[in-house]
Each structure stands twice: as structure tokens, then as C-alpha cells.
MIVO-634642 format. One record per residue: x, y, z of N, C-alpha, C in turn; residue number from 1; residue in three letters. Coordinates in pm, whole numbers. Layout:
# MIVO-634642
> n_px / n_py / n_pz / ca_px / ca_py / ca_pz / c_px / c_py / c_pz / num / residu
> X / Y / Z / X / Y / Z / X / Y / Z / NUM / Ala
...
END
This chain:
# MIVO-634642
> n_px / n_py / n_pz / ca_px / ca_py / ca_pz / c_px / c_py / c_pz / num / residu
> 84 / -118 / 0 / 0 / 0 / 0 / 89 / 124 / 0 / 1 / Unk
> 53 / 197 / -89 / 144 / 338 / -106 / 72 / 420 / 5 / 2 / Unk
> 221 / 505 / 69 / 139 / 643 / 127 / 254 / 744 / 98 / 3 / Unk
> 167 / 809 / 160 / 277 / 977 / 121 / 431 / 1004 / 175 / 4 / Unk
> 516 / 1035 / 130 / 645 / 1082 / 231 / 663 / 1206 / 192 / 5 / Unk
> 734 / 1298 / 241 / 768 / 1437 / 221 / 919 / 1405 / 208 / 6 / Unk
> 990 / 1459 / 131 / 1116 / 1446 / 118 / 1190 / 1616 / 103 / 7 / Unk
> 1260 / 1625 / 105 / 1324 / 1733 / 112 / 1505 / 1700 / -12 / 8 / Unk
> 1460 / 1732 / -125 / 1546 / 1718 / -228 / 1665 / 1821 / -308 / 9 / Unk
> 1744 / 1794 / -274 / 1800 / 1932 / -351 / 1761 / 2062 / -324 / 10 / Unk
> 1737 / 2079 / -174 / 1686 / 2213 / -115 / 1551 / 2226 / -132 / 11 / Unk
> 1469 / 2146 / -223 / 1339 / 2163 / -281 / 1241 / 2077 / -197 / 12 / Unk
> 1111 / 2113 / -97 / 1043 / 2005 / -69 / 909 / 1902 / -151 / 13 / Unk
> 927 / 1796 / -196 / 823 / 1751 / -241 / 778 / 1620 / -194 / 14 / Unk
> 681 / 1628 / -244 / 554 / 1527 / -214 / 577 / 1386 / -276 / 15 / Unk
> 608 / 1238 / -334 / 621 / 1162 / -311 / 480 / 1010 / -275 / 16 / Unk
> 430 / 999 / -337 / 381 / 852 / -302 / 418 / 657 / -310 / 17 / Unk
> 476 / 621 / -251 / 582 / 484 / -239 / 496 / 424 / -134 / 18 / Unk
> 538 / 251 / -169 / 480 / 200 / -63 / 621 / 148 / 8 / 19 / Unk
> 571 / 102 / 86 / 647 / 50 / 218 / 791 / 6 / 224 / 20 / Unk
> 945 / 47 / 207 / 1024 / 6 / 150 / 1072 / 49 / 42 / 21 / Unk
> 1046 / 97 / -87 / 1061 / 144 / -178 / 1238 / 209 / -159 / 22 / Unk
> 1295 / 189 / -278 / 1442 / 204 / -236 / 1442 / 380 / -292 / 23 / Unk
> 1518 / 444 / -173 / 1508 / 588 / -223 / 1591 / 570 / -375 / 24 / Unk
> 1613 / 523 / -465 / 1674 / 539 / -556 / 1580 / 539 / -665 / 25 / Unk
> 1464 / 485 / -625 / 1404 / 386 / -711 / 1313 / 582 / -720 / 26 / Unk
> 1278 / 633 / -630 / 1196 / 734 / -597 / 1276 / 855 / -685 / 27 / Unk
> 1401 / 858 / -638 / 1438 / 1011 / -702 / 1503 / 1006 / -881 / 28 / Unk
> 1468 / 846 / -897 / 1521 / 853 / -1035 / 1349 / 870 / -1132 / 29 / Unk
> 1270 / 772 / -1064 / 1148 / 728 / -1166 / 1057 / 838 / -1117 / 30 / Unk
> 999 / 912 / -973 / 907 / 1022 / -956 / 972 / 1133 / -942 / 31 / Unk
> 1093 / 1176 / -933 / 1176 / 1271 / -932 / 1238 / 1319 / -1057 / 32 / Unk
> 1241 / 1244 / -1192 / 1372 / 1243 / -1240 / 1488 / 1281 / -1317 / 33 / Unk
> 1537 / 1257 / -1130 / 1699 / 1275 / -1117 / 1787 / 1140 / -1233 / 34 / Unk
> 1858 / 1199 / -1179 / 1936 / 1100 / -1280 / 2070 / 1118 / -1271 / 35 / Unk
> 2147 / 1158 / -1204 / 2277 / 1174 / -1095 / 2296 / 1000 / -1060 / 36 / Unk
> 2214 / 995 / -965 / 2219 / 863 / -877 / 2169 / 737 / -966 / 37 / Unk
> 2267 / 590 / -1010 / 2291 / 509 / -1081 / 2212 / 414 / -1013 / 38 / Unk
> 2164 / 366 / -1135 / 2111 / 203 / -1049 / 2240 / 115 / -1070 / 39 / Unk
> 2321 / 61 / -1008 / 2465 / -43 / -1030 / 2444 / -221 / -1001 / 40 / Unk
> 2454 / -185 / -871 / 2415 / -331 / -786 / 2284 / -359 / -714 / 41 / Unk
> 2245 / -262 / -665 / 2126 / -265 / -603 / 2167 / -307 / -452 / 42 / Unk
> 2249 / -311 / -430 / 2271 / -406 / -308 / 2410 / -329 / -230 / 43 / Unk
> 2400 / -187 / -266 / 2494 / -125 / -199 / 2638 / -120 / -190 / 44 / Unk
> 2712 / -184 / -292 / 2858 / -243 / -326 / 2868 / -163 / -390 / 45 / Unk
> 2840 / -98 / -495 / 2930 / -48 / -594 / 2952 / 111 / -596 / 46 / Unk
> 2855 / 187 / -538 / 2806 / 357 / -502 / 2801 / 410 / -593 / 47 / Unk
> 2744 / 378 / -694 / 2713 / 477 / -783 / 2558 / 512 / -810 / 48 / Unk
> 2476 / 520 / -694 / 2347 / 555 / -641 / 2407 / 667 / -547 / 49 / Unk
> 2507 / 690 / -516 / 2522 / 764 / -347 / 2449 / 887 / -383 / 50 / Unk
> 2413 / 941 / -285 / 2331 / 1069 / -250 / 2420 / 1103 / -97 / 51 / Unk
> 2405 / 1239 / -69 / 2434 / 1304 / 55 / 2315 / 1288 / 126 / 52 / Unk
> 2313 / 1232 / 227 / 2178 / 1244 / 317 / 2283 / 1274 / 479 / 53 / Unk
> 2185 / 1481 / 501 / 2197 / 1544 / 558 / 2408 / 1551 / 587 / 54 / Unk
> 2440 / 1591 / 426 / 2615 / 1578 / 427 / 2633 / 1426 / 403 / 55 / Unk
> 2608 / 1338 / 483 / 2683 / 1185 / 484 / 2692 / 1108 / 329 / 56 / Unk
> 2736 / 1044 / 337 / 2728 / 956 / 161 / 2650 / 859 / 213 / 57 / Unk
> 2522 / 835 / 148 / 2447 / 704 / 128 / 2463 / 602 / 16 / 58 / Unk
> 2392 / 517 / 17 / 2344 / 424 / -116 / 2194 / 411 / -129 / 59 / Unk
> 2193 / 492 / -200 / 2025 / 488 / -200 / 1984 / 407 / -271 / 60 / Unk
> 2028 / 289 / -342 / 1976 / 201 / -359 / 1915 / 125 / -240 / 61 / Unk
> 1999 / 115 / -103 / 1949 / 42 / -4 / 1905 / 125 / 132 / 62 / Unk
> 1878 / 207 / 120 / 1768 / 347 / 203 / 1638 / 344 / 141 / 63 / Unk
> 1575 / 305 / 267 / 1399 / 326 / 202 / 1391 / 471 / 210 / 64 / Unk
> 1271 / 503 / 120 / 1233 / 626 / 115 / 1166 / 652 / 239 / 65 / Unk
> 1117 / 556 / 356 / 1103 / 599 / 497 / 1180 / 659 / 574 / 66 / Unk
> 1280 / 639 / 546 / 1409 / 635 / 607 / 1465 / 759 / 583 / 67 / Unk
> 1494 / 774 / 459 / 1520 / 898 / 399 / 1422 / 1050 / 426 / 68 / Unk
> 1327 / 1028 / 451 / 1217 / 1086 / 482 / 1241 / 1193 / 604 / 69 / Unk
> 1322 / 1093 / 712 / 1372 / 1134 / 821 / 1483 / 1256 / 833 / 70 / Unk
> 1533 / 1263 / 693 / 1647 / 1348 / 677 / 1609 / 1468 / 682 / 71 / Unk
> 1662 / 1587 / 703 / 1676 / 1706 / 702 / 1668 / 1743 / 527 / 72 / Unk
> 1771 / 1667 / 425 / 1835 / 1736 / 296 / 1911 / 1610 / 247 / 73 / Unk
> 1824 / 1553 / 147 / 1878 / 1453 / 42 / 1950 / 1561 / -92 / 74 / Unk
> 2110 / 1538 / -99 / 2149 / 1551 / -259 / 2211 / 1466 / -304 / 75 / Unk
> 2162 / 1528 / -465 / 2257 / 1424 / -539 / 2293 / 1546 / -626 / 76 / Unk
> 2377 / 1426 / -752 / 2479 / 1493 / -805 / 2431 / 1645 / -918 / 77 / Unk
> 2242 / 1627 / -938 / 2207 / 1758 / -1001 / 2210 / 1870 / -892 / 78 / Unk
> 2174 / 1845 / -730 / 2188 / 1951 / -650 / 2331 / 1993 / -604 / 79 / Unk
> 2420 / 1899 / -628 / 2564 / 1959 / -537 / 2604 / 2083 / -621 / 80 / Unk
> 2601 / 2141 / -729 / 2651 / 2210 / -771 / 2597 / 2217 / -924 / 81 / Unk
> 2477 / 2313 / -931 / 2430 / 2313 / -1074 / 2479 / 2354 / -1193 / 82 / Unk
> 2608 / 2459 / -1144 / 2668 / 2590 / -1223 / 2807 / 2484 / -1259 / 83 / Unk
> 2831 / 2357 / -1184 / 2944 / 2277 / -1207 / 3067 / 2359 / -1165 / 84 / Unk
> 3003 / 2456 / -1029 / 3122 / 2508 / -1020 / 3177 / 2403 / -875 / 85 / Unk
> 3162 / 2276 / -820 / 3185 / 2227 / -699 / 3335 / 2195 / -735 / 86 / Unk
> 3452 / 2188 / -627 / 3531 / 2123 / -633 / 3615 / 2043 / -726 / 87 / Unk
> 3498 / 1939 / -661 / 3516 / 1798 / -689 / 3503 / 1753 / -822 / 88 / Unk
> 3389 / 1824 / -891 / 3333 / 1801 / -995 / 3457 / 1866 / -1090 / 89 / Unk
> 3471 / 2021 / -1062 / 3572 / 2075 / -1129 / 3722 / 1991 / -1172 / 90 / Unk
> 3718 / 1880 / -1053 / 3862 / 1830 / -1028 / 3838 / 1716 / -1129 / 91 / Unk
> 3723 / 1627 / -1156 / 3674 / 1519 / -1221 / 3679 / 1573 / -1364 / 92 / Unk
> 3668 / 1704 / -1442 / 3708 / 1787 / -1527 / 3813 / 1745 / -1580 / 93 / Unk
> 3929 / 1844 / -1496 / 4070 / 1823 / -1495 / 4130 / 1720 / -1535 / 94 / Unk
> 4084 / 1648 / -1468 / 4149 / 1537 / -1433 / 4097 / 1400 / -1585 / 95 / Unk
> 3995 / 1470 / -1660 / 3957 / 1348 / -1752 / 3903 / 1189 / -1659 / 96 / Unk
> 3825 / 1269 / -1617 / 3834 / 1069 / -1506 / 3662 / 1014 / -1502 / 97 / Unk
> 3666 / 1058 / -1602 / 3532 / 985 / -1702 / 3573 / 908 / -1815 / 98 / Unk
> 3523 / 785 / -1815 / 3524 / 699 / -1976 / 3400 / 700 / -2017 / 99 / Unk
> 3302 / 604 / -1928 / 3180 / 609 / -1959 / 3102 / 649 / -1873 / 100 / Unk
> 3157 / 719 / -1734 / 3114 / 813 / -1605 / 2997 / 763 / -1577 / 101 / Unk
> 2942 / 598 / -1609 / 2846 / 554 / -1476 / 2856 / 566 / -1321 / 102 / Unk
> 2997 / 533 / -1263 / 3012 / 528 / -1176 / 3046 / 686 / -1125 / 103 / Unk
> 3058 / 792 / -1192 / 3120 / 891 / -1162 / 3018 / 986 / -1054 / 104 / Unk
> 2896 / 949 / -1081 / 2829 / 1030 / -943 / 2875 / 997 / -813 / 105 / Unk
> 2890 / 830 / -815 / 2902 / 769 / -685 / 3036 / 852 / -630 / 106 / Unk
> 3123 / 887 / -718 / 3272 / 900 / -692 / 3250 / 1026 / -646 / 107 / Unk
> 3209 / 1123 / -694 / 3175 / 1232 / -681 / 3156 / 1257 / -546 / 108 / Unk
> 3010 / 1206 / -535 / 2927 / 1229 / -411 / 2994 / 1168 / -285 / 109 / Unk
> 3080 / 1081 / -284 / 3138 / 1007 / -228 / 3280 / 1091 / -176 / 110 / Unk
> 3337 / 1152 / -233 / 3447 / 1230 / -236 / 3391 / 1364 / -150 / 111 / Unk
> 3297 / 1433 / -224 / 3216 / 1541 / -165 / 3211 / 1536 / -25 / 112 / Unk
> 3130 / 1441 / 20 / 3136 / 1416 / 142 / 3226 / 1394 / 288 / 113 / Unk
> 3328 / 1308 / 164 / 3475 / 1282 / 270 / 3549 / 1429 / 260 / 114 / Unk
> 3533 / 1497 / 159 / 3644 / 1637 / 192 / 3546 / 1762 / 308 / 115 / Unk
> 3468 / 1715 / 314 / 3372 / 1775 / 393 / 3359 / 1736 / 556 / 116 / Unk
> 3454 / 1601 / 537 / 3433 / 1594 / 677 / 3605 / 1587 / 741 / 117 / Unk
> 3694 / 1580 / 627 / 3818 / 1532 / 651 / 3870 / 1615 / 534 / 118 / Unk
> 3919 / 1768 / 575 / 3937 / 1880 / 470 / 4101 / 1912 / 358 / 119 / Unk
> 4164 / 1839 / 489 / 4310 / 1787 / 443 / 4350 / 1652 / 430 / 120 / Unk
> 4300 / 1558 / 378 / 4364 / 1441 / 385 / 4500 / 1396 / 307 / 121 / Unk
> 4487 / 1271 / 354 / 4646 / 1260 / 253 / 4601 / 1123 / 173 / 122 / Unk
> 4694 / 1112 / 99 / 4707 / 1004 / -36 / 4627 / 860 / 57 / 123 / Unk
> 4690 / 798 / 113 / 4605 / 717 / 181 / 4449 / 751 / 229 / 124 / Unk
> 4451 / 820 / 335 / 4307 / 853 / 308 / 4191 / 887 / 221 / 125 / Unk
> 4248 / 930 / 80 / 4178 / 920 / -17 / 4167 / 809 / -105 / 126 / Unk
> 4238 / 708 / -64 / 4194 / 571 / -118 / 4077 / 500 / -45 / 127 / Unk
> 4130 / 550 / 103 / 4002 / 441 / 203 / 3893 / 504 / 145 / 128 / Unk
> 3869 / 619 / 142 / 3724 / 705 / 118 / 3698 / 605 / -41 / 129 / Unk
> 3716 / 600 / -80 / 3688 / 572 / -255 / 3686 / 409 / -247 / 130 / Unk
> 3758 / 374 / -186 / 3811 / 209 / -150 / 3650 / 113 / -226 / 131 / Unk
> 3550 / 150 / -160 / 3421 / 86 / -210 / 3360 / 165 / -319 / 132 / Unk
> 3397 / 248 / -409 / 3343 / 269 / -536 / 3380 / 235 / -669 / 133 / Unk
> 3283 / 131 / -675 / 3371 / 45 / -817 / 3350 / 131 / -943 / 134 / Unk
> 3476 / 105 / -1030 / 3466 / 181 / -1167 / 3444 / 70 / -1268 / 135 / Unk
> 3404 / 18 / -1331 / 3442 / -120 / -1427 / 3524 / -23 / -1542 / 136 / Unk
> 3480 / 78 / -1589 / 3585 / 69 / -1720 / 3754 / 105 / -1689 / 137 / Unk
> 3781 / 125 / -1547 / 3958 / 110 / -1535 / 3966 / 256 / -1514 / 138 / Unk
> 3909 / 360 / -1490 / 3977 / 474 / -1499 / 3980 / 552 / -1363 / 139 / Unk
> 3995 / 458 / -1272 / 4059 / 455 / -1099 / 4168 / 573 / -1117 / 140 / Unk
> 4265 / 544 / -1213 / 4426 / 623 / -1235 / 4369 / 773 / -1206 / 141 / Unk
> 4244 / 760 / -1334 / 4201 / 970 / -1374 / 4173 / 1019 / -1229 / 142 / Unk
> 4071 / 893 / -1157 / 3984 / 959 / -1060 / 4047 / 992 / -926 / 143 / Unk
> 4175 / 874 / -908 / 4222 / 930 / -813 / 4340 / 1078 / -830 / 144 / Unk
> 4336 / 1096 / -929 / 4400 / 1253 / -987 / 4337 / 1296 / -921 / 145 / Unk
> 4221 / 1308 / -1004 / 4080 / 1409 / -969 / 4092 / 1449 / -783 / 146 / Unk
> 4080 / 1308 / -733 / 4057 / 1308 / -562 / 4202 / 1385 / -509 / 147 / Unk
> 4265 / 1382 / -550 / 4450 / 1420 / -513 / 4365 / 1592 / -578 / 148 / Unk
> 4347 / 1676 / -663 / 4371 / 1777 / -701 / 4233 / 1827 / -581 / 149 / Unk
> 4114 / 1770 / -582 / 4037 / 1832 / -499 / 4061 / 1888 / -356 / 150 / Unk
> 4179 / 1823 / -316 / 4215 / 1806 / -179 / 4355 / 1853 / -195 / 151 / Unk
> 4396 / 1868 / -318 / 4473 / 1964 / -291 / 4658 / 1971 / -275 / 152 / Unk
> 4620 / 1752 / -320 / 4745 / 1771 / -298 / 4791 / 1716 / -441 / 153 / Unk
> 4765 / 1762 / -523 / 4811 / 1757 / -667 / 4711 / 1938 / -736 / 154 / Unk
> 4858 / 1934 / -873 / 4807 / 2077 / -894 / 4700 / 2035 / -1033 / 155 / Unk
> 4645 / 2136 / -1102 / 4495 / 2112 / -1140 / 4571 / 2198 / -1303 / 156 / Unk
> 4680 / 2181 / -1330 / 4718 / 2189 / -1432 / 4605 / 2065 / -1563 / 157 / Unk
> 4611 / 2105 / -1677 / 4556 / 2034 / -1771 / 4683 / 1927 / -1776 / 158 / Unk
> 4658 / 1808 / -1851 / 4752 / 1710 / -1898 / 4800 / 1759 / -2072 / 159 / Unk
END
């Protein structure tokens, strides 16, 4: 049985009808749609669904939209930065660390989050953060550029 949730999206509040469980992914791609956040695995392995819920990195493939509901501020990768002026995104630019950029929201949003909570990290720490976002087409090399220039510790020169 469907009922109502209120969600709070990309700064925007809307209205929503899902029944019981419904995977927030399933919500902000098909009644929302967004299209940032990937359907991959379904099962939370791969992050290229992640969304920020209230800052944190999720998998909204495996967050009910109940759940989510609870949040303060769901984003994804159309709200972090519309003008493409974020960081991260800028650094994913640079850096060429797209082939076929399925996975590249997850990376994104995923990154977003960790420089947000951990503002200087170092080369190691930007592997653990990324450690669970799978790329299949191989282009780990670009992205961890990308993650090294966002943070600052690589320069943002073109190649």
C-alpha cells in the first residue's frame, strides 16, 4: 500500500507517493527524475546511487524512502553544484576521469562528502574514502587525480 512521504530534495520540498520500502533510488530517479544517482548493484557495493543524506554519503539504492524521509536534505549529483562550479566536480574535469562516467556520481558524491568531513587528507586517506566505489571501465588512475587535485594535494594543471 502506497502512502505519502515528504522528502526534502535538492533544497526543494516535495511530495512523493511509495509504498512500504521502496528504495530511495528507485523514488528520485522514476518520480523525481533525477538521474545523478545510478542504479549499479542494487545491493549497496558499488556507489554509484550515493546521495548526501543530511552531508553523509548514502546508497540509496538500499535506504527506504522511509528512512530517507527522516532526513533534514537529500542531494545528489544535479543539487551539489548546478553551475558545475563544486570542487570535486571541477577536479573530475581536470582530471579526464570519465570513460563512460556511470560510476562517476558515486565517486563524486562520495568524495564530496569525505572532503567535507576530513578537509586535508592525505594520499592514503583518499583511497580508504573511494576504497568501495567500483569503476568497471579502469579509470581509478584519472579519478584518483581528480581526488588528489580536490584536496589539494596535486596541482589542477591540464595534462
Amino acid at each position: 500500500m502506497a502512502a505519502s512521504v515528504f522528502l526534502t530534495v535538492n533544497g526543494k520540498q516535495c511530495e512523493v507517493e511509495a509504498a512500504a520500502g521502496t528504495p530511495l533510488l528507485t523514488i528520485l530517479r522514476n518520480s523525481l527524475g533525477l538521474n545523478g544517482p545510478k542504479y549499479g548493484c542494487g545491493l549497496g557495493a558499488c556507489g554509484a546511487c550515493t546521495v548526501l543524506l543530511d552531508g553523509k554519503a548514502a546508497r540509496s539504492c538500499v535506504v527506504s524512502v522511509e528512512a530517507a524521509g527522516r532526513c533534514k536534505n537529500i542531494v545528489t549529483l544535479e543539487g551539489l553544484s548546478p553551475d558545475g562550479s563544486d570542487l570535486v566536480q571541477k577536479a573530475m574535469v581536470t582530471a579526464q576521469a570519465a570513460q563512460c562516467g556511470y560510476c562517476l556520481n558515486g565517486m563524486v558524491m562520495t568524495l564530496r562528502a569525505f572532503l567535507d568531513a576530513v578537509p586535508n587528507p592525505d594520499e592514503k586517506a583518499l583511497q580508504e574514502a573511494l576504497r568501495y566505489n567500483l569503476c568497471r571501465c579502469g579509470t581509478h588512475v584519472e579519478i584518483m587525480r581528480a581526488a588528489r587535485i580536490a584536496a589539494g594535494l596535486e596541482q589542477e594543471e591540464e595534462r
